[in-house]
N, CA, C and O atoms as CSV, one atom per row, in Angstrom:
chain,resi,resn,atom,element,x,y,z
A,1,UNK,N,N,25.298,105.119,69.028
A,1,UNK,CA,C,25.964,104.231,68.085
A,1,UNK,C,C,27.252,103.662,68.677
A,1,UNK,O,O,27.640,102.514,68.460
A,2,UNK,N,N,27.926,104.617,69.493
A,2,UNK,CA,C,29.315,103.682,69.816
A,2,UNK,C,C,29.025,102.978,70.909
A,2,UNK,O,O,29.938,102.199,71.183
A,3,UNK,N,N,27.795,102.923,71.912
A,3,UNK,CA,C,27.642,102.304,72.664
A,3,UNK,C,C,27.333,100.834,72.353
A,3,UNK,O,O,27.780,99.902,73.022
A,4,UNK,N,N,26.476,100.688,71.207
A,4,UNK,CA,C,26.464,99.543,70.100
A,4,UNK,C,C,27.759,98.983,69.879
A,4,UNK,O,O,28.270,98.008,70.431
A,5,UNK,N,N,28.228,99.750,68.977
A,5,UNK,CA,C,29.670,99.004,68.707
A,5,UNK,C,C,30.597,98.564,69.793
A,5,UNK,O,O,31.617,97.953,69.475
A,6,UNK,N,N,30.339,98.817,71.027
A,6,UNK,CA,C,31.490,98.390,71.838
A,6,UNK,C,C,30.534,96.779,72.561
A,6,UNK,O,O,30.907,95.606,72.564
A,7,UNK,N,N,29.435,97.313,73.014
A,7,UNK,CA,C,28.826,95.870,73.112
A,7,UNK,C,C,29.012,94.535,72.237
A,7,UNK,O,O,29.173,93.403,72.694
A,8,UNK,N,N,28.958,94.880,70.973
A,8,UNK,CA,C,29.538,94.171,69.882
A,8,UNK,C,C,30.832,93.380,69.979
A,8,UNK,O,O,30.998,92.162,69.919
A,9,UNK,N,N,31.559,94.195,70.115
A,9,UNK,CA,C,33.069,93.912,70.201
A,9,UNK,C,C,32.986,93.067,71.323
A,9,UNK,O,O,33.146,91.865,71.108
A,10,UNK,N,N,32.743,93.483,72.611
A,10,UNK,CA,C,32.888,92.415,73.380
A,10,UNK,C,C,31.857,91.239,73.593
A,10,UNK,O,O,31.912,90.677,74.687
A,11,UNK,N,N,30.793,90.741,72.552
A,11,UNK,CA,C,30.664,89.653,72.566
A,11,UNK,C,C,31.536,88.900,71.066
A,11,UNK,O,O,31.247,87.713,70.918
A,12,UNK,N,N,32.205,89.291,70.348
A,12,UNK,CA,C,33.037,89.397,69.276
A,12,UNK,C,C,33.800,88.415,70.330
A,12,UNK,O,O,33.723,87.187,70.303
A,13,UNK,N,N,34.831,89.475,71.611
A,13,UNK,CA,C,35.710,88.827,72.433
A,13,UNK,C,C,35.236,87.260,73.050
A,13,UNK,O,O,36.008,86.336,73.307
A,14,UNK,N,N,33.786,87.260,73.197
A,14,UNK,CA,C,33.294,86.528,74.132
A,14,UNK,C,C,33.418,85.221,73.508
A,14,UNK,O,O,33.774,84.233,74.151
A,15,UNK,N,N,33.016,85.182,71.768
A,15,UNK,CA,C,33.219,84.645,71.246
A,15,UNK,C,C,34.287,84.007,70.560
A,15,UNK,O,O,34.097,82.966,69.931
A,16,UNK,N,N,35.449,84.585,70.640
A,16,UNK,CA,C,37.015,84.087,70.165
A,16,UNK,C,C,37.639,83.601,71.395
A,16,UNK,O,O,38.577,82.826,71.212
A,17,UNK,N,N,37.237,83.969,73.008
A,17,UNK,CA,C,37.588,83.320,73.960
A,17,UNK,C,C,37.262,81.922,73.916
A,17,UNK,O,O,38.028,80.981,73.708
A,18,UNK,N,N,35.561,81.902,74.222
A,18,UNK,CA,C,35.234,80.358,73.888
A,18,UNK,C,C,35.549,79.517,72.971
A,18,UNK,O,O,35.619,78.297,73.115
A,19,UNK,N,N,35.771,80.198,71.891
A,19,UNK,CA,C,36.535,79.149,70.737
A,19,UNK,C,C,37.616,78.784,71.131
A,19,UNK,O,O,37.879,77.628,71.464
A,20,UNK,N,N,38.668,80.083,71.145
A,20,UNK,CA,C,39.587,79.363,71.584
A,20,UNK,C,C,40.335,78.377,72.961
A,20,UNK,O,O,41.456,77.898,73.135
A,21,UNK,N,N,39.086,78.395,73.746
A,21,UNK,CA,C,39.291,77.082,74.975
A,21,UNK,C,C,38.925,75.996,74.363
A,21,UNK,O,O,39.443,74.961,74.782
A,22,UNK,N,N,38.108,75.904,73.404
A,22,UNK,CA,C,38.113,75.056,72.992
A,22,UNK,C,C,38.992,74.201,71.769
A,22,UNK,O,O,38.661,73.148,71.224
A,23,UNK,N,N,39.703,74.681,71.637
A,23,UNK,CA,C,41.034,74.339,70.623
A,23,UNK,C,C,40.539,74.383,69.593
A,23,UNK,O,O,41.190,73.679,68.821
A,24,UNK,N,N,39.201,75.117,68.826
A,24,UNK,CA,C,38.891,74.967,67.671
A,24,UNK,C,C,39.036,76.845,66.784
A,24,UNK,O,O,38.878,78.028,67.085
A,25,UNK,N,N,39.485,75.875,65.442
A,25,UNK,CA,C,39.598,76.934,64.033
A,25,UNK,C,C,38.349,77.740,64.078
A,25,UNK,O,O,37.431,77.141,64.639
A,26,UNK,N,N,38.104,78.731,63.719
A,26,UNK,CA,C,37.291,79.478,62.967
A,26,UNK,C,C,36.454,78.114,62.031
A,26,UNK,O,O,35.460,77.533,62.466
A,27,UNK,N,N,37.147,77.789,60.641
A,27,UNK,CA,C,36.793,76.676,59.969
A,27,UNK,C,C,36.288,75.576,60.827
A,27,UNK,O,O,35.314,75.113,60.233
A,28,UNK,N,N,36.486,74.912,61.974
A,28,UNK,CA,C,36.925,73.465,62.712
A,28,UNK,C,C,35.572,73.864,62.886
A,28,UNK,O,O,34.719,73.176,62.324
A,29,UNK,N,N,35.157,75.001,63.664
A,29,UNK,CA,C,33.898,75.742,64.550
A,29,UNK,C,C,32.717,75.207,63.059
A,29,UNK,O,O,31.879,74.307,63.100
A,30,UNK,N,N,32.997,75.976,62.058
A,30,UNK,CA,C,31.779,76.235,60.870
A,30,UNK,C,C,31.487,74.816,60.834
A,30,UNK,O,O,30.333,74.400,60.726
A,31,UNK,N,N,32.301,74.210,60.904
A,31,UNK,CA,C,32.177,72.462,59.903
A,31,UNK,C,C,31.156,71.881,61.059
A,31,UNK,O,O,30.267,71.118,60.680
A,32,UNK,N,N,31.276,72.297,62.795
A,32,UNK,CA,C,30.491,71.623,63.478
A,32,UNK,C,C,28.996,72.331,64.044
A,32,UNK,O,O,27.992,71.922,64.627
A,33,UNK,N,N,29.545,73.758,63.448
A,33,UNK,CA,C,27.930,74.388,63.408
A,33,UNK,C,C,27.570,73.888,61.863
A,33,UNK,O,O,27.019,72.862,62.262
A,34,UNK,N,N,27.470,73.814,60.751
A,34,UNK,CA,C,27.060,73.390,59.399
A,34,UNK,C,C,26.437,71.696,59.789
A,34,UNK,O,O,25.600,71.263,58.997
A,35,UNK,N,N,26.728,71.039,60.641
A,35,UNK,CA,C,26.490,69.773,60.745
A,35,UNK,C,C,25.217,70.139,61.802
A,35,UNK,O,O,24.252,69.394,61.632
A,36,UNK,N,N,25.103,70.826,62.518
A,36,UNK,CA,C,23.938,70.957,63.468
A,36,UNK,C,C,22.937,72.039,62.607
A,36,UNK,O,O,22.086,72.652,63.252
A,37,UNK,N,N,23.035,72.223,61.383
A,37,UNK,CA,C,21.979,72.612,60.589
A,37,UNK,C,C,22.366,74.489,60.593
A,37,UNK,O,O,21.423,75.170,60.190
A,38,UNK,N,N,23.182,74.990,60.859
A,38,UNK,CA,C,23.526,76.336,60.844
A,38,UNK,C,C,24.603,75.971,59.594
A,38,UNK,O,O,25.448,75.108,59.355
A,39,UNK,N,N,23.824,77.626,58.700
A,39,UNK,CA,C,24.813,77.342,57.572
A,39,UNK,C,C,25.357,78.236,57.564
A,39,UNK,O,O,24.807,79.232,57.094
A,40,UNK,N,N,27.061,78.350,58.217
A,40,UNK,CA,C,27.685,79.783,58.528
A,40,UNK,C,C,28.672,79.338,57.842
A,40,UNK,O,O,28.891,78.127,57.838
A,41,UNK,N,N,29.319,80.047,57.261
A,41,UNK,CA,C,30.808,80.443,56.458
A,41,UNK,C,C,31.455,81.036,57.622
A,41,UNK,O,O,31.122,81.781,58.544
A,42,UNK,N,N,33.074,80.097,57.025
A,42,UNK,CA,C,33.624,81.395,58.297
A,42,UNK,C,C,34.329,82.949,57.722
A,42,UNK,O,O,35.198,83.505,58.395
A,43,UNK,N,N,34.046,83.281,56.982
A,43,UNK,CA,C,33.698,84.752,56.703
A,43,UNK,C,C,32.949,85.204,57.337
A,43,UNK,O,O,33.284,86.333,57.694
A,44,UNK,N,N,32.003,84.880,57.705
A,44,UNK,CA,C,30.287,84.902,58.424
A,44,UNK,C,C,30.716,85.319,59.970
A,44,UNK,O,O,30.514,86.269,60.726
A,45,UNK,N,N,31.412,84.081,59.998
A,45,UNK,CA,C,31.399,83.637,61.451
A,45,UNK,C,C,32.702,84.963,61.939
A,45,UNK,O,O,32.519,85.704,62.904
A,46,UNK,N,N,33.698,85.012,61.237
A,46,UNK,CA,C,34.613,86.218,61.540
A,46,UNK,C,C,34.274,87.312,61.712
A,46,UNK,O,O,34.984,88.055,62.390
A,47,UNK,N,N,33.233,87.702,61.227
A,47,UNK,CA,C,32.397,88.567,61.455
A,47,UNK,C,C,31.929,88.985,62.673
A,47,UNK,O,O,32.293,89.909,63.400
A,48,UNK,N,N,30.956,88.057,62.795
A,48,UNK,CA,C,30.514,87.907,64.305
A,48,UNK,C,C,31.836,88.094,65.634
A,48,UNK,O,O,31.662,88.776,66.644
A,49,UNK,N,N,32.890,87.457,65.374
A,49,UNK,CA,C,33.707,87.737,66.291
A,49,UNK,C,C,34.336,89.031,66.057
A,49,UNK,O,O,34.612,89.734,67.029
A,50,UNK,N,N,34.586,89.414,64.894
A,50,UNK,CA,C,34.994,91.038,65.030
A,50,UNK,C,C,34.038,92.158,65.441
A,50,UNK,O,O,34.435,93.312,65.601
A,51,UNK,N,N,32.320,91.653,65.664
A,51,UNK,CA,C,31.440,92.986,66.173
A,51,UNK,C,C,30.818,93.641,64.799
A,51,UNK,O,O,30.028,94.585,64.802
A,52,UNK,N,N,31.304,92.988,63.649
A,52,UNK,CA,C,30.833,93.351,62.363
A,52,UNK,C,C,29.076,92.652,62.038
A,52,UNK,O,O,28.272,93.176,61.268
A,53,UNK,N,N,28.881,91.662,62.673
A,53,UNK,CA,C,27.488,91.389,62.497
A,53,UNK,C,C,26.824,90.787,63.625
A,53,UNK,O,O,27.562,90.260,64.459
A,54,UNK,N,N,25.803,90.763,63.785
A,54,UNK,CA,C,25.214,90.330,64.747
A,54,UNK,C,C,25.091,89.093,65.001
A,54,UNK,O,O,24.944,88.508,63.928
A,55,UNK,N,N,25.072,88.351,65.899
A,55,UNK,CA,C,24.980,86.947,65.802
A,55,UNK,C,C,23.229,86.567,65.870
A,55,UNK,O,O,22.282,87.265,66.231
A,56,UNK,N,N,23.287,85.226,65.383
A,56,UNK,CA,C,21.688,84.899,65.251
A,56,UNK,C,C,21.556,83.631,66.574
A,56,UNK,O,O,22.420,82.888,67.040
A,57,UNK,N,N,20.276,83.767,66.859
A,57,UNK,CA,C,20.066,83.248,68.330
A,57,UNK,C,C,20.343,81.842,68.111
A,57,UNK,O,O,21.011,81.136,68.868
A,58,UNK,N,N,19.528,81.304,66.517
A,58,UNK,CA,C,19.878,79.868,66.349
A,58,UNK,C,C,21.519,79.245,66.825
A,58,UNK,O,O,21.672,78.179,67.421
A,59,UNK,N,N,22.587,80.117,66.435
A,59,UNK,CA,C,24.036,80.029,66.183
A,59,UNK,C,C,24.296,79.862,67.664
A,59,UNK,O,O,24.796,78.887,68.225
A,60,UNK,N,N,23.791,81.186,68.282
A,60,UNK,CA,C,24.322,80.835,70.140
A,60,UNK,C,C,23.880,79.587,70.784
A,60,UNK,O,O,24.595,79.064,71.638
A,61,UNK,N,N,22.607,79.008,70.393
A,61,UNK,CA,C,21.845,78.051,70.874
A,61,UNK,C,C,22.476,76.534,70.133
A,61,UNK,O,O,22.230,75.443,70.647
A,62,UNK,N,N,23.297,76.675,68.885
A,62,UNK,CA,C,23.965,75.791,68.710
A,62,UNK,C,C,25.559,75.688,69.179
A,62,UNK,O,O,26.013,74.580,69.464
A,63,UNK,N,N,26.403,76.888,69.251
A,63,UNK,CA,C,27.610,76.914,70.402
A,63,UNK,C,C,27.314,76.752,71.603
A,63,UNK,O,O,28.406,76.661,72.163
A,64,UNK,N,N,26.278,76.629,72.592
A,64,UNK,CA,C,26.085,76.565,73.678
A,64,UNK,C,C,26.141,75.400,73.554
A,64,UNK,O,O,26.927,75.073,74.443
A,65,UNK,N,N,25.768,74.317,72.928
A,65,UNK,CA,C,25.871,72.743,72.659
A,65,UNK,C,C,27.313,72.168,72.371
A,65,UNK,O,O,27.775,71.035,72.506
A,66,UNK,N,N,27.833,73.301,71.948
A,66,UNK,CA,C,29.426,72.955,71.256
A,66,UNK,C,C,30.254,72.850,72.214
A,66,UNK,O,O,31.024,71.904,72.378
A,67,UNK,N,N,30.121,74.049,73.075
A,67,UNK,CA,C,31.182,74.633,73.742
A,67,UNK,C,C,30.699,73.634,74.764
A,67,UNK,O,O,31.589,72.835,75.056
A,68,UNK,N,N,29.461,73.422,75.451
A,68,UNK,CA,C,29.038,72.703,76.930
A,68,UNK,C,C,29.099,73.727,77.985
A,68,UNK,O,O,29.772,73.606,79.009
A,69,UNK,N,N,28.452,74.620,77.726
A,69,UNK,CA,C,28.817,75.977,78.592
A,69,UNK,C,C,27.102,77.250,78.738
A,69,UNK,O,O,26.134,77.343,77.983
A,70,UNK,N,N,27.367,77.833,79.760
A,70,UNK,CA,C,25.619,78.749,80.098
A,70,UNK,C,C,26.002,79.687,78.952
A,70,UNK,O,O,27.064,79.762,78.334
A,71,UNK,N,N,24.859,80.386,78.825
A,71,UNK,CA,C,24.793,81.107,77.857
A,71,UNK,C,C,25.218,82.747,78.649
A,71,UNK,O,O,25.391,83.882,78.204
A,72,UNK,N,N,25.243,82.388,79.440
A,72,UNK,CA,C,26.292,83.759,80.152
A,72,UNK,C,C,27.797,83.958,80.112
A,72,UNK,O,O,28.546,84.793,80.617
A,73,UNK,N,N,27.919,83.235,79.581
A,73,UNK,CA,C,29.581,83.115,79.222
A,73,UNK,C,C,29.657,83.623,77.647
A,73,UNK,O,O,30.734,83.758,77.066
A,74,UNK,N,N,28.125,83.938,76.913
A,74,UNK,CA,C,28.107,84.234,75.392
A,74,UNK,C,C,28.125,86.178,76.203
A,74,UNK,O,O,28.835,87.088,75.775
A,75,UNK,N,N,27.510,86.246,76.938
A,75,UNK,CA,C,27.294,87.826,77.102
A,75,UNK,C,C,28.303,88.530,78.592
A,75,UNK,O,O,28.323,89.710,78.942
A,76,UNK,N,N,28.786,87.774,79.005
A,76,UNK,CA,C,29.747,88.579,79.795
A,76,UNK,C,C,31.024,89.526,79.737
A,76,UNK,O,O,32.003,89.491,78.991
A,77,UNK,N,N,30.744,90.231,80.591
A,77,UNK,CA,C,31.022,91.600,80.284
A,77,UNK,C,C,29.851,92.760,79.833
A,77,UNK,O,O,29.861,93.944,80.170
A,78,UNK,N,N,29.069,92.232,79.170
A,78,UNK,CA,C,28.241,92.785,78.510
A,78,UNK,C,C,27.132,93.961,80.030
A,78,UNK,O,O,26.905,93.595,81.183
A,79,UNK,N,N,26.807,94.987,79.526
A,79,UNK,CA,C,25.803,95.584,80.440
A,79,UNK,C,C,24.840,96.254,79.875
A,79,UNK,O,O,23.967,96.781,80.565
């Protein structure tokens, strides 16, 4: 179980890094995943960056469009 939770956390990190290179809100983020057909709250989405829920593949496959970036930059660090 804590081996779980720490994997978590650091795609949590992986995920508040990329946001924040990209100069976008938590909110700024939802409004441009909600427009590409993902319907995330950012309650939802805070989540995901704290390691509290899992992210869904649709969501990575629509930040990978956001951000302009490999999808190894969603799991690094990760082992």
């Amino acid at each position: 179980m804590e081996q779980k939770i720490r994997r978590d956390l650091n795609m949590g990190d992986n995920l508040r890094r990329l946001r924040d290179s990209a100069g976008l809100s938590q909110e700024k983020l939802c409004v441009k995943l909600q427009t590409m057909g993902c319907d995330i709250g950012r309650s939802t989405y805070a989540k995901y960056e704290a390691g509290e829920l899992n992210i869904r593949a649709s969501v990575i496959v629509a930040l990978k469009k956001i951000y302009n970036c490999s999808y190894d930059e969603f799991f690094a660090g990760l082992e």
